[in-house]
DOLOFI-34440 format. One record per residue (C-alpha): residue number from 1; z, y, x. Coordinates in nm, 4 decimals, decimal comma. Example, Ala and Ser with C-alpha at 12.3 -4.5 7.8 and 13.67 -1.06 7.14 Angstrom:
REM DOLOFI-34440
<pos = 1 up = 0,7800 north = -0,4500 east = 1,2300>
<pos = 2 up = 0,7140 north = -0,1060 east = 1,3670>
END
This chain:
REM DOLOFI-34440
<pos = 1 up = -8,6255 north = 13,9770 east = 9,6070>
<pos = 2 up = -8,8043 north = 13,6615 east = 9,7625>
<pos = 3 up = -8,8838 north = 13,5850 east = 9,4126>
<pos = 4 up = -9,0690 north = 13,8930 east = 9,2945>
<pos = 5 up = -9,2725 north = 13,8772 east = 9,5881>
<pos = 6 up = -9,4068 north = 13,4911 east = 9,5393>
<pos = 7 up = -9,4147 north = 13,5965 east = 9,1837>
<pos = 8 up = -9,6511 north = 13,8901 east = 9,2511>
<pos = 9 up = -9,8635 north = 13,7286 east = 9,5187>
<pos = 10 up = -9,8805 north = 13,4098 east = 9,2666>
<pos = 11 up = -10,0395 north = 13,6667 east = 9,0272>
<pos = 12 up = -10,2641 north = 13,8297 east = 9,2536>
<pos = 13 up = -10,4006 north = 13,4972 east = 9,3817>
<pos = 14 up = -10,4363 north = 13,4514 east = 8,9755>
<pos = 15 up = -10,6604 north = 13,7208 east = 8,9152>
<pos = 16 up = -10,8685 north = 13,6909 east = 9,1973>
<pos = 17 up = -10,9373 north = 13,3273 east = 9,1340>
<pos = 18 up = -11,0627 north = 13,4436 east = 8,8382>
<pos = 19 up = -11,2427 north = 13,7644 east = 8,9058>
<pos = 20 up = -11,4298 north = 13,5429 east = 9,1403>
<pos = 21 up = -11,4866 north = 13,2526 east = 8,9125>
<pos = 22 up = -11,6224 north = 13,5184 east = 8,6403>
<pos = 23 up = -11,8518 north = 13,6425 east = 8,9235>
<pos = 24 up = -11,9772 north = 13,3169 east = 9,0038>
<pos = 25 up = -12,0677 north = 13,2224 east = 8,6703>
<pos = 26 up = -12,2563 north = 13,5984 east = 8,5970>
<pos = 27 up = -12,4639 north = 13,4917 east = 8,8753>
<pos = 28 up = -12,5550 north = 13,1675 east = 8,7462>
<pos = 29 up = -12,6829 north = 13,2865 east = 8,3884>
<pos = 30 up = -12,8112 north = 13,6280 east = 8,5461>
<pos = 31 up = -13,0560 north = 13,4299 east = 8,7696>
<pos = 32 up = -12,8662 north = 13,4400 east = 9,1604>
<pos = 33 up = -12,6823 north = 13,6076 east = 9,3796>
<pos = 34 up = -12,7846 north = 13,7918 east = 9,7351>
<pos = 35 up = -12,5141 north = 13,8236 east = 9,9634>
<pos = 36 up = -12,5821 north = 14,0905 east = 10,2374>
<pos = 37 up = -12,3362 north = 14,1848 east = 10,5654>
<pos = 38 up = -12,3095 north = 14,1683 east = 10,9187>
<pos = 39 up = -12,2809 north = 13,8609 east = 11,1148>
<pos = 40 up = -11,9172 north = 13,7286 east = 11,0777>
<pos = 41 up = -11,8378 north = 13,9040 east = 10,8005>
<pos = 42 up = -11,7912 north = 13,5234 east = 10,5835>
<pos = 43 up = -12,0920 north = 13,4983 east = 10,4539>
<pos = 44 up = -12,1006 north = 13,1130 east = 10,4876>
<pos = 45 up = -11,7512 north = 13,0450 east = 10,3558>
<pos = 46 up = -11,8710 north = 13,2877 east = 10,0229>
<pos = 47 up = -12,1750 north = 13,0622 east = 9,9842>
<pos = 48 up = -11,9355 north = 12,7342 east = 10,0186>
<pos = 49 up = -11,7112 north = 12,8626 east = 9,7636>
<pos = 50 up = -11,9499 north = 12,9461 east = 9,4949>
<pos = 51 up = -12,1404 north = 12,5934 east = 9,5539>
<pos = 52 up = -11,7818 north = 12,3996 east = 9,5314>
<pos = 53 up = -11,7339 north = 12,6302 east = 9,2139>
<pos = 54 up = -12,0398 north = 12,5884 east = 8,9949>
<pos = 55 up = -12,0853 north = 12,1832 east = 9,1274>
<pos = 56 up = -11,8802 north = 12,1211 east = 8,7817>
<pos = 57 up = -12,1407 north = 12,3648 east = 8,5910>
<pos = 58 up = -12,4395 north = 12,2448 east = 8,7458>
<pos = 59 up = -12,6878 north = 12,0795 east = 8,9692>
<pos = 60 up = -12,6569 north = 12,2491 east = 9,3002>
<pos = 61 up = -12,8920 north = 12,2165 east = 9,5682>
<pos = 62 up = -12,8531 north = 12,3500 east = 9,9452>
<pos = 63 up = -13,0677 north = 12,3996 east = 10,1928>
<pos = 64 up = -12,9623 north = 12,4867 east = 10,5542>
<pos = 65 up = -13,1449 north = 12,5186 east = 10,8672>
<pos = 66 up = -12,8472 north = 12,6126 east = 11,0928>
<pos = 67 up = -12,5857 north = 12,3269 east = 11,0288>
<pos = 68 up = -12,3480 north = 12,5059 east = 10,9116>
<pos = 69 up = -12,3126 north = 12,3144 east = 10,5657>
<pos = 70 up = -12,3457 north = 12,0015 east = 10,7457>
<pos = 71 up = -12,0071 north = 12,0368 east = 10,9397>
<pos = 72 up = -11,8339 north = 12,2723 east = 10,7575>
<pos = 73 up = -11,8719 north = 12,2188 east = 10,3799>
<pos = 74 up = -11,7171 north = 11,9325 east = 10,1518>
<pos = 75 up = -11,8448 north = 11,6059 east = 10,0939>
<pos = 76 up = -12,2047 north = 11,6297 east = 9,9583>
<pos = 77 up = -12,5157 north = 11,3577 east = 9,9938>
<pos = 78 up = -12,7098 north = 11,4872 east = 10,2460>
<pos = 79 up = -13,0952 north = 11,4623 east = 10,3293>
<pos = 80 up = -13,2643 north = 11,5186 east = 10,6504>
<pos = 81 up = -13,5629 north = 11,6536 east = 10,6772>
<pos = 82 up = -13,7355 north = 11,6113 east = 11,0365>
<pos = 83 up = -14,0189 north = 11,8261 east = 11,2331>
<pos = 84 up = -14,2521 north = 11,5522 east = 11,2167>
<pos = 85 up = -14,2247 north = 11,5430 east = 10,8236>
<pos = 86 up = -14,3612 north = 11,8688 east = 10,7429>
<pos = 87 up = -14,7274 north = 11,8895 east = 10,9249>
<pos = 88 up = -15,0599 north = 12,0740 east = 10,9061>
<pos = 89 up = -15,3185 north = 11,9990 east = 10,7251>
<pos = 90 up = -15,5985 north = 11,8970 east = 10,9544>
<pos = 91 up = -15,8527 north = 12,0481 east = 10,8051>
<pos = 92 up = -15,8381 north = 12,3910 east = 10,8360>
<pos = 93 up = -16,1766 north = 12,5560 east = 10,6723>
<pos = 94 up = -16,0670 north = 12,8950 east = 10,6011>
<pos = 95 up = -15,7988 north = 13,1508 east = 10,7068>
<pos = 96 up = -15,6110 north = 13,1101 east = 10,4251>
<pos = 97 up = -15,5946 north = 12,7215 east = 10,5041>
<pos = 98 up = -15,3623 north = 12,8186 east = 10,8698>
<pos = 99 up = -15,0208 north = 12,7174 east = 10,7951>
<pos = 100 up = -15,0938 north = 12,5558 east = 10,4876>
<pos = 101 up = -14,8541 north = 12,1993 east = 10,5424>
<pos = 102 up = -14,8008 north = 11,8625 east = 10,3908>
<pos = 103 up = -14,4895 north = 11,6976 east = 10,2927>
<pos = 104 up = -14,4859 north = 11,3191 east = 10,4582>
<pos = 105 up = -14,1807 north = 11,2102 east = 10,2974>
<pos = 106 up = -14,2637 north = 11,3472 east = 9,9609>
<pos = 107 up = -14,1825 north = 11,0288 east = 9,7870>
<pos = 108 up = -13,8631 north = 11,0053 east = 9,9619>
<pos = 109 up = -13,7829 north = 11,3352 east = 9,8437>
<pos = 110 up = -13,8614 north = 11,2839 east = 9,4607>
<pos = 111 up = -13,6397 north = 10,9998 east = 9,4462>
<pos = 112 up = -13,3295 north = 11,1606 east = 9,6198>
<pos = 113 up = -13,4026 north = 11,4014 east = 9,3529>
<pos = 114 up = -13,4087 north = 11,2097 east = 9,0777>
<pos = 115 up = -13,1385 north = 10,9666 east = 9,1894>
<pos = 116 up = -12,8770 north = 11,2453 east = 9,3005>
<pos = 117 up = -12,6744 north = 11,5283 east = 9,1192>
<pos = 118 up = -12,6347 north = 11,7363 east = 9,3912>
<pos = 119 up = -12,7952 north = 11,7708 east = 9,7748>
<pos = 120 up = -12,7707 north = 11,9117 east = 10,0919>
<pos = 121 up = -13,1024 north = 11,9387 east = 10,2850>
<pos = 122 up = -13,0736 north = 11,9643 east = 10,6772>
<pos = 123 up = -13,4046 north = 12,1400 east = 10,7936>
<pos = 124 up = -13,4076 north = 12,0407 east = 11,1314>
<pos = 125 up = -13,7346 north = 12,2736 east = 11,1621>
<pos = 126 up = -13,6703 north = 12,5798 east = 11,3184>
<pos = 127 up = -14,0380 north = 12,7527 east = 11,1933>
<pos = 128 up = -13,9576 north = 12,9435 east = 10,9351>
<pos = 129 up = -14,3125 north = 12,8988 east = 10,7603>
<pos = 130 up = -14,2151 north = 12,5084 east = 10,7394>
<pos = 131 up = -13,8628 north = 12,5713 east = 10,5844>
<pos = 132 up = -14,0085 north = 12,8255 east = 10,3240>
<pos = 133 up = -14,3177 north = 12,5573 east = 10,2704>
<pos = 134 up = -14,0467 north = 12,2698 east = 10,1970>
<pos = 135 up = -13,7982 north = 12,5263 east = 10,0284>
<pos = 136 up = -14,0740 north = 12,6120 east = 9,7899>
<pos = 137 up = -14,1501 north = 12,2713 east = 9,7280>
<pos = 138 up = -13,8706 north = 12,1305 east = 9,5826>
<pos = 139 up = -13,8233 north = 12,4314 east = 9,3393>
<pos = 140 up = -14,1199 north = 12,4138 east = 9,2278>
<pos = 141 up = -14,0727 north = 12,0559 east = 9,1281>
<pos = 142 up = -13,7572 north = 12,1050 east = 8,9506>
<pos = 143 up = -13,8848 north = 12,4104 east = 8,7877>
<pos = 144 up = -14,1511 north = 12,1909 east = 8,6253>
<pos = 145 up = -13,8854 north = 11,9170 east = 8,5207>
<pos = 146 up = -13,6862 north = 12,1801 east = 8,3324>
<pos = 147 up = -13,9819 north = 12,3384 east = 8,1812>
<pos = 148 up = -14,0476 north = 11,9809 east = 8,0486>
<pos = 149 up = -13,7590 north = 11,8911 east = 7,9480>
<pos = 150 up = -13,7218 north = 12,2469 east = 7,7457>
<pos = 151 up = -14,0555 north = 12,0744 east = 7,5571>
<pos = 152 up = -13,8139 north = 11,7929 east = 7,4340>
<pos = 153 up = -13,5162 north = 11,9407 east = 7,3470>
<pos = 154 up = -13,4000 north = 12,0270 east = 6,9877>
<pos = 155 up = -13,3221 north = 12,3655 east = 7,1136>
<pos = 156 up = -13,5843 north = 12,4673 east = 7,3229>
<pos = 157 up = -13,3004 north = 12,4860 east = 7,6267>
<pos = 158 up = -13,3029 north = 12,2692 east = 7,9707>
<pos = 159 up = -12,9636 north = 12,0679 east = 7,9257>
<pos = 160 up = -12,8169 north = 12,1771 east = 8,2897>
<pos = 161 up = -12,8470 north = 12,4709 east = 8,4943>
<pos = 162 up = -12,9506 north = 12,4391 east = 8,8958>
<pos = 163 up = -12,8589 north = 12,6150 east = 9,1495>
<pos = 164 up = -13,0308 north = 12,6782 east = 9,4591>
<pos = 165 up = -12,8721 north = 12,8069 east = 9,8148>
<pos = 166 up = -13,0631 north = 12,9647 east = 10,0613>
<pos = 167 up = -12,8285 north = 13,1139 east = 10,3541>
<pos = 168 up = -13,0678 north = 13,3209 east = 10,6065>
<pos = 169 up = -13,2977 north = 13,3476 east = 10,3608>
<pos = 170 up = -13,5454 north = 13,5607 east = 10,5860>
<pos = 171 up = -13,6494 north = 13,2994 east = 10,7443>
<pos = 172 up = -13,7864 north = 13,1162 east = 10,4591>
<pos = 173 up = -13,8796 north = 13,4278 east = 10,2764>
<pos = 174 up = -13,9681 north = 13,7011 east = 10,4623>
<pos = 175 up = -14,2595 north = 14,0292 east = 10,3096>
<pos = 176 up = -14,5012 north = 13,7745 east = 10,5473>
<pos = 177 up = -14,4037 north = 13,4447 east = 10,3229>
<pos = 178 up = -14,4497 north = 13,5817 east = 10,0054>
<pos = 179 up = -14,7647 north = 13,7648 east = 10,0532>
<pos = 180 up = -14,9860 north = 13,4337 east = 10,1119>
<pos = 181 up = -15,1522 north = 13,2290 east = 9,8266>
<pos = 182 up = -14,9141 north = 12,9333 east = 9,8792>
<pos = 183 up = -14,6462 north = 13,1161 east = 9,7672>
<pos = 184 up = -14,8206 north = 13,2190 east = 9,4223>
<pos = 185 up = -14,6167 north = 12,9362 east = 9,2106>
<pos = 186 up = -14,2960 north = 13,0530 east = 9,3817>
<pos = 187 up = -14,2802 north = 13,3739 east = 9,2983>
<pos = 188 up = -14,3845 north = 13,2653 east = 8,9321>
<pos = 189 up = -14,0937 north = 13,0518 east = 8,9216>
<pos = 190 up = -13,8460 north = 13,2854 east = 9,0773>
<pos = 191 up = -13,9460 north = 13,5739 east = 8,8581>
<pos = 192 up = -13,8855 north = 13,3378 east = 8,5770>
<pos = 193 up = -13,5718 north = 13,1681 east = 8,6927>
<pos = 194 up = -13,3201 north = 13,3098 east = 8,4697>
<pos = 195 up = -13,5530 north = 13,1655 east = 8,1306>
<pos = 196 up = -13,5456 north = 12,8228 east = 8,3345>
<pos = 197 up = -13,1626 north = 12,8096 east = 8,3698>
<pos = 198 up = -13,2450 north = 12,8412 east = 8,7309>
<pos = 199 up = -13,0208 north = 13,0923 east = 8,9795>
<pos = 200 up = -13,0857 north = 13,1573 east = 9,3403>
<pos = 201 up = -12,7655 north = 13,2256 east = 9,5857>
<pos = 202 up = -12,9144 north = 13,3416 east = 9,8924>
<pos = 203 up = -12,7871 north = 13,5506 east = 10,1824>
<pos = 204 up = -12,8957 north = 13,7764 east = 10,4880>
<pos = 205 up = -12,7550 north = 13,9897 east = 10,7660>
<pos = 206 up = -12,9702 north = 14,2872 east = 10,6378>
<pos = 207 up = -13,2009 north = 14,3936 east = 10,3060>
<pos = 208 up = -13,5462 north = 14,4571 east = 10,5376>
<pos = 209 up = -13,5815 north = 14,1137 east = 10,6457>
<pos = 210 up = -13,5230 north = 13,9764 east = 10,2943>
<pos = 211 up = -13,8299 north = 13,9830 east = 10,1041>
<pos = 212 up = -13,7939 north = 14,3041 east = 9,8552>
<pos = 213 up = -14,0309 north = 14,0966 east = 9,5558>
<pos = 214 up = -13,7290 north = 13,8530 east = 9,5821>
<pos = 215 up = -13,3876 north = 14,0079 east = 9,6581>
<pos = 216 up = -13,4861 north = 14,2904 east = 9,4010>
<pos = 217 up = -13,4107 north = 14,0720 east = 9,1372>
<pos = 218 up = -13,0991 north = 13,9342 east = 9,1930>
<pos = 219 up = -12,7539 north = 14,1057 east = 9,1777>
<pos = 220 up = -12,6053 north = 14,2377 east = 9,5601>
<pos = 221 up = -12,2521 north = 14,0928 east = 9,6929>
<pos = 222 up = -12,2115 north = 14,3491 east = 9,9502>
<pos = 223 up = -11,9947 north = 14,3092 east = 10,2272>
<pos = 224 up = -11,9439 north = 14,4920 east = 10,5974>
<pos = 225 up = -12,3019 north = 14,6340 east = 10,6964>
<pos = 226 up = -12,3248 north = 14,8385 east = 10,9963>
<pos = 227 up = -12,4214 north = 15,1980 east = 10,9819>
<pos = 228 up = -12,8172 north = 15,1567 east = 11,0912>
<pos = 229 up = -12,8331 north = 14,8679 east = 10,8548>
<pos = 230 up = -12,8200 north = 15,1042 east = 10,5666>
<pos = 231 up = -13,0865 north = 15,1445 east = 10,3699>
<pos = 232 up = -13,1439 north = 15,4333 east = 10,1394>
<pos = 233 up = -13,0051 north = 15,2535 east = 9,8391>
<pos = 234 up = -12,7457 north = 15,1349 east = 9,9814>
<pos = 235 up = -12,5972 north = 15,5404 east = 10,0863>
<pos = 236 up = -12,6961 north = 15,5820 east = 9,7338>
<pos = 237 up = -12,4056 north = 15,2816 east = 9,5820>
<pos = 238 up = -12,1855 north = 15,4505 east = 9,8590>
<pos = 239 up = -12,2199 north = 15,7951 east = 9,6812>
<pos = 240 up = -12,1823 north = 15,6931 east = 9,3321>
<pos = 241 up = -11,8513 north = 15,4604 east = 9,3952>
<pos = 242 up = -11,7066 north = 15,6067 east = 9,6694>
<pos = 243 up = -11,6967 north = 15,3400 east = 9,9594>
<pos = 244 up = -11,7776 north = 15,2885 east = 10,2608>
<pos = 245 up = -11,9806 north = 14,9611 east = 10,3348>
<pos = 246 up = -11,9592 north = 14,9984 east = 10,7086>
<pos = 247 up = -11,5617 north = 14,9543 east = 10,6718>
<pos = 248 up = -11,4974 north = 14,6583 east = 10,4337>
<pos = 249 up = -11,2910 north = 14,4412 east = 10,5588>
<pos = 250 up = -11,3097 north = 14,0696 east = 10,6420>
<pos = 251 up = -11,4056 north = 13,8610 east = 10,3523>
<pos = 252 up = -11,3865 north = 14,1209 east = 10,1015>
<pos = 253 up = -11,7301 north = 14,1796 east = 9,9102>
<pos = 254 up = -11,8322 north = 14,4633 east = 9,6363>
<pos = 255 up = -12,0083 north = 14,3221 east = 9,3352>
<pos = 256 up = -12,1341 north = 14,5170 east = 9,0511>
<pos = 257 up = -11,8916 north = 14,8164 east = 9,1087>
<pos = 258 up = -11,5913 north = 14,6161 east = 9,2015>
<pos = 259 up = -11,4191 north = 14,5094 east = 9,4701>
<pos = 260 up = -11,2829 north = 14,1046 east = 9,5744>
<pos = 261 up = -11,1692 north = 13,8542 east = 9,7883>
<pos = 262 up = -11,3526 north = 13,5436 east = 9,8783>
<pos = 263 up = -11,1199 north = 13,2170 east = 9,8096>
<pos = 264 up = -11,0275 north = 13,0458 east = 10,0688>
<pos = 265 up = -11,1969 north = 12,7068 east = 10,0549>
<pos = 266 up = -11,0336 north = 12,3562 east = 10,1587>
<pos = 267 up = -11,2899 north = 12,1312 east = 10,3208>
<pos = 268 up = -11,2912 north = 11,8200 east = 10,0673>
<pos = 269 up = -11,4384 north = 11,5131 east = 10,2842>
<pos = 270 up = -11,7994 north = 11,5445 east = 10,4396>
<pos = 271 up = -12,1413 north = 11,5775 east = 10,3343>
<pos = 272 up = -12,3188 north = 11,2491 east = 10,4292>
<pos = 273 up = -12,6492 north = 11,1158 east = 10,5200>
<pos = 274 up = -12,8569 north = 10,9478 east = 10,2556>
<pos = 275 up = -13,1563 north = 10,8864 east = 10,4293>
<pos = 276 up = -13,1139 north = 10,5116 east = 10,4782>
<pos = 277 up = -13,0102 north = 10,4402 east = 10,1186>
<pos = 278 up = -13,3207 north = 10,6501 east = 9,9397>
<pos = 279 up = -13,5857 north = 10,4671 east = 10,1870>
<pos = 280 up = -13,3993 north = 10,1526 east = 10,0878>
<pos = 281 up = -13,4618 north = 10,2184 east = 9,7110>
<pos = 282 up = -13,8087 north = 10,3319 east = 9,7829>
<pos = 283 up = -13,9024 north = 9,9846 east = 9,9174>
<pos = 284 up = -13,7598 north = 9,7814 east = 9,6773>
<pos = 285 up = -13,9604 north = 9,9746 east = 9,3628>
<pos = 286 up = -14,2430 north = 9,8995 east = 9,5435>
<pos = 287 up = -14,1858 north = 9,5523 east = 9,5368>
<pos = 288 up = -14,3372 north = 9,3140 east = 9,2483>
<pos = 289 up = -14,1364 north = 9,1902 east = 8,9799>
<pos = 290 up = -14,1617 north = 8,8116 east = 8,8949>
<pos = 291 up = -14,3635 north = 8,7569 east = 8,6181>
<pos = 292 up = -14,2172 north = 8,5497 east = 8,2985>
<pos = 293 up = -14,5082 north = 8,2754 east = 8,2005>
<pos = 294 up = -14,6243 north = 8,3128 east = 7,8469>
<pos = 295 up = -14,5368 north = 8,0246 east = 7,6796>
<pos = 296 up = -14,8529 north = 7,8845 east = 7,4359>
<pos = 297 up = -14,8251 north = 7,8741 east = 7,0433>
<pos = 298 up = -14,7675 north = 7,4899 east = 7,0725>
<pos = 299 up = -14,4409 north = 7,4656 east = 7,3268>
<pos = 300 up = -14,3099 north = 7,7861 east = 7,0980>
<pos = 301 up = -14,3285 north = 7,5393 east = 6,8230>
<pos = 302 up = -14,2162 north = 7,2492 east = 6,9990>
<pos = 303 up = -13,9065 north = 7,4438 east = 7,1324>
<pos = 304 up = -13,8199 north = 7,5563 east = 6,7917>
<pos = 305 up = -13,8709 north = 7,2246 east = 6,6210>
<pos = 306 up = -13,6724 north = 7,0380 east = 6,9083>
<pos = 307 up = -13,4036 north = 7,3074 east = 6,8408>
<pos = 308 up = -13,3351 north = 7,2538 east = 6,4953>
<pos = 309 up = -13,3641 north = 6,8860 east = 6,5128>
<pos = 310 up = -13,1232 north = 6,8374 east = 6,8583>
<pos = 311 up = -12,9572 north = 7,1845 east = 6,9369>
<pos = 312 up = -12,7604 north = 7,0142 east = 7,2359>
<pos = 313 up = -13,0815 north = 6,9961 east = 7,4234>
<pos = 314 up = -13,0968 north = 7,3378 east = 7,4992>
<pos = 315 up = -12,7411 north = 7,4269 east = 7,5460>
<pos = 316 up = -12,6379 north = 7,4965 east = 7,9165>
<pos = 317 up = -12,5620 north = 7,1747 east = 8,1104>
<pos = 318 up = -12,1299 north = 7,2548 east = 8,0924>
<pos = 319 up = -12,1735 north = 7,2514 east = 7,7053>
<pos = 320 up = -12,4147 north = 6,9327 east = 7,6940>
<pos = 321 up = -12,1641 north = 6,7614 east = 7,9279>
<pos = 322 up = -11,8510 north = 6,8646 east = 7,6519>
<pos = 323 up = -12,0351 north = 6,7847 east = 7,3549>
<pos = 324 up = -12,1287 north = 6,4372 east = 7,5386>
<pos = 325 up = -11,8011 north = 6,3824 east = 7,5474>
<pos = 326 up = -11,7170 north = 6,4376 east = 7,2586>
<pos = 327 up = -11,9504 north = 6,1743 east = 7,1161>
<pos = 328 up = -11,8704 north = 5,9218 east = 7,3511>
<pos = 329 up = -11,7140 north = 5,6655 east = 7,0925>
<pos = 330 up = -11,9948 north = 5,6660 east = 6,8900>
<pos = 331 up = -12,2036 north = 5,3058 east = 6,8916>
<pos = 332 up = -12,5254 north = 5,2969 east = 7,0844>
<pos = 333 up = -12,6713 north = 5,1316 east = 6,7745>
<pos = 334 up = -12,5899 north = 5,4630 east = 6,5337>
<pos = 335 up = -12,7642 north = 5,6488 east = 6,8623>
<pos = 336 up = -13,0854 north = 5,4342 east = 6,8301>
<pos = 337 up = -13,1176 north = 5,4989 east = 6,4751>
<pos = 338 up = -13,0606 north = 5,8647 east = 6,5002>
<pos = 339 up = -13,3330 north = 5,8993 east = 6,7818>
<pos = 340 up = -13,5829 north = 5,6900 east = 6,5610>
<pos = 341 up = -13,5151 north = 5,9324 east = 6,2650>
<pos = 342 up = -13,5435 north = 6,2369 east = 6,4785>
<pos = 343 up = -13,9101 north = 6,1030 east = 6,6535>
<pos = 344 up = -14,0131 north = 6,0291 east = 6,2777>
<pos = 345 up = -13,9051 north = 6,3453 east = 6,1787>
<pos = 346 up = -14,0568 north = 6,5932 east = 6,4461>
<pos = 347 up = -14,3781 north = 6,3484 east = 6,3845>
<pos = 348 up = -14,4114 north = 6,4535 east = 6,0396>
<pos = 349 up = -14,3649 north = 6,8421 east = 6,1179>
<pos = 350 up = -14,6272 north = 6,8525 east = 6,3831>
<pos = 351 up = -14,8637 north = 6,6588 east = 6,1072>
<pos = 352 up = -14,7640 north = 6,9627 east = 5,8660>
<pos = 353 up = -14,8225 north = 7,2120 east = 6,1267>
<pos = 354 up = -15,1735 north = 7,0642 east = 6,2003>
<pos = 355 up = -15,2887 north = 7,1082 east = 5,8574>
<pos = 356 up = -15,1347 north = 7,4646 east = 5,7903>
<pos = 357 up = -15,2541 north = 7,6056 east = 6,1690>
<pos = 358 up = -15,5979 north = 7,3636 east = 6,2182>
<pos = 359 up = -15,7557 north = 7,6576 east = 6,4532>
<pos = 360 up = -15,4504 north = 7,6919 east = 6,6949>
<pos = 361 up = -15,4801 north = 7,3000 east = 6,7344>
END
């Protein structure tokens, strides 16, 4: 009896391993994933899981604001981004200039970028206009890496997919956000994601703070939302399946007219801090490489001709040393009469070389 039972819950934990890991991978060719419910409902631990799952399918990038990642999710390099490193632009000329930033550490960023599969970034910014201004930044720039590298491609396809995760996305991209001129390329990119083999996995406590232009076009993982929460098309998915979002329980989501379980997710190490290593890189790139002197048409001759006449000169000093001793028993007169031969010899190639090259001499 003990037997039937492990064998049944083996195959239940079966099939929802890989109900979830078809899920996961929908989302990442659809374009993302929004996860909506009320606070405490897992929406964190959903987000870990997905980002352990698709690290093996493709470059996933994280971006958290609360800390949550940063104690709680596996090993991962991890970038800090401080207040001071997202500031206004001083001059301000125009309305549409207020809250326009600058990224300080810009170069920093690039080259955690290009020098790491995956990251974490730790906004330690708590205005959500400087999270969505640094958010949008760094999509933007990978957006325009896989656009060129589509250009090079035999193809006409990026060679990885990326991932992005955005957990209380509202503060980064709320109807306010989106609306302003800044945000133009963005929404550009987002709308285009899916072409891009980009996905967004984002998540919220309810659909009204979320900006609509955004959440509209990604697929809903809907788990407990509380009765006022509910917005019109929400009573309407209630309706036509017959459930009850307000009495989900615990870490079970509905997704595209079904029903499953998060995974439970074993913490795998610690994400740590890369700061110290990138700036570290940065300064040595910057530093100047020694330059290898030119050598002149005459010492390239020279070299060659006292090559092929005595290759022992140029041998490292271990091998001169062996094939000195190796000649050791030879008579200092048969020495004298090979050195006169080889200065009488080099002699009449340089004389041959004068008359064949007379404007390099």
């Amino acid at each position: 009896m003990t037997n039937n039972k492990s064998e049944k819950q083996s195959d239940i934990n079966n099939h929802s391993e890989k109900q979830f890991q078809s899920i996961v991978k929908h989302g990442l060719v659809e374009g993302g994933i929004h996860v909506n419910a009320s606070k405490g409902h897992g929406k964190t631990r959903l987000l870990f899981s997905m980002a352990q799952s698709l690290r093996a399918k493709a470059r996933v990038f994280i971006f958290d604001g609360s800390e949550a990642w940063l104690y709680g999710y596996s090993a991962i390099p991890t970038f800090t981004v401080k207040e001071r490193d997202i500031q206004l632009i001083n001059d301000v000329q125009s309305t549409d200039d207020i809250e326009r930033y600058s990224l300080n550490n810009w170069n920093f960023v690039k080259l955690a970028l290009s020098t790491e599969k995956d990251l974490l970034f730790r906004l330690k910014t708590r205005k959500p206009s400087k999270r969505g201004f640094f958010i949008r930044t760094v999509i933007n720039h990978l957006d325009a890496l896989q656009r060129a590298e589509r250009a090079t491609t035999s193809d006409n396809e990026a060679k990885q997919f990326i991932a992005f995760f955005i957990e209380e996305a509202q503060d980064a991209f709320n109807s306010r956000s989106t609306t302003r001129l800044e945000a133009e390329e963005f929404l550009t990119v987002f709308n285009e994601a899916r072409n891009q083999k980009i996905a967004f996995f984002t998540a919220s406590q309810r659909l009204t703070d979320f900006s609509k232009t955004i959440r509209a076009k990604q697929h809903y993982c809907l788990g407990n939302i509380s009765i006022e929460d509910k917005v019109q098309g929400l009573r309407n998915l209630e309706k036509q399946h017959e459930i009850d979002f307000s009495k989900i329980p615990l870490r079970h989501w509905f997704y595209e007219g079904s029903m499953f379980e998060s995974p439970q997710l074993k913490q795998q190490g610690k994400p740590f801090q890369i700061n110290k290593a990138i700036k570290q890189k940065f300064i040595e790139s910057l530093k100047p490489q020694p330059e290898q002197k030119k050598q002149s048409f005459f010492s390239k001759i020279t070299f060659g001709i006292n090559t092929l006449l005595n290759p022992s000169a140029n041998l490292p000093q271990t091998t001169k040393r062996a094939t000195n001793r190796n000649f050791n028993t030879e008579s200092t007169e048969t020495e004298s009469e090979l050195d006169q031969f080889d200065r009488e010899q080099e002699e009449n190639d340089l004389r041959e070389i004068e008359e064949e090259f007379p404007e390099e001499w």
